[in-house]
N, C-alpha and C positions, 0 to 999 in steps of 0.2 A: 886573354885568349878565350872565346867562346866555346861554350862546353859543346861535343859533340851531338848532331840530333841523336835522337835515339828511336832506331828505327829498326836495327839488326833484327833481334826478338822476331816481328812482326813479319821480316824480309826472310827468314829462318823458316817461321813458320810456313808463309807463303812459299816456300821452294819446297817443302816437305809435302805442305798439301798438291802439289801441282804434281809431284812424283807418285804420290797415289793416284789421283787423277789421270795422268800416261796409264798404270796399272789398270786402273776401270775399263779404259778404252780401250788396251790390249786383249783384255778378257772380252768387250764387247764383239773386237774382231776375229776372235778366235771362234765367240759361239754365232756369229752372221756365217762365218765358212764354213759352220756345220748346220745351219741351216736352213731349209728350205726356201724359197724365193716367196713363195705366198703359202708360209709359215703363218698364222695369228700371232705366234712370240716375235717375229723379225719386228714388225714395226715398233714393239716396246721396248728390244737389245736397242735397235735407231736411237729411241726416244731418249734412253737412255746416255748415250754414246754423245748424241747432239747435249745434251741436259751437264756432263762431265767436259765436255769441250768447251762449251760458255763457260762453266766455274772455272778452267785451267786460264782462260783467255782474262777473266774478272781479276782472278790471282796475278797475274800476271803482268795488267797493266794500271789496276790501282790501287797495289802496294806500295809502300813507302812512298808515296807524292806529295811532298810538302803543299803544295796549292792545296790538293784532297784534305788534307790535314788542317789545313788552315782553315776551307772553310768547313769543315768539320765541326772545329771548336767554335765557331760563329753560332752555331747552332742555341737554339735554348739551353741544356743542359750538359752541352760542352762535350758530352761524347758522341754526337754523330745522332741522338734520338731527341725529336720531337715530344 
């Protein structure tokens, strides 16, 4: 029988950071309702908020993907760096 991949750890991880990430964005929308519409802060809370919604979306859909993984270790030195 083939031993399981082993990918939990990683998949663990990636749900923990995606549930701080909700957390970022929650806070991001709490400080847009308090403030002002042409704020100078509004566009950086945005920036922000956009910048935590990529990472939850990254976390989310290339974690544990065997293909990812494979050609990962393709690579020169086999973890993912050039």
């Amino acid at each position: 029988m083939a031993s399981p991949r082993v990918c939990r750890p990683t998949c663990l991880l990636a749900h923990d950071l995606v549930n701080l990430v909700a957390a970022i964005v929650a806070h991001c929308d709490l400080v847009e309702m308090d403030t002002a519409l042409n704020s100078p802060f509004r566009k950086h809370v945005e920036k922000i908020k956009d910048l935590a919604l990529t990472m939850a979306e990254i976390l989310l859909t290339r974690t544990c993907n065997p293909e990812a993984e494979s050609a990962r270790s393709a690579l020169p030195d086999g973890n993912g760096f050039m």
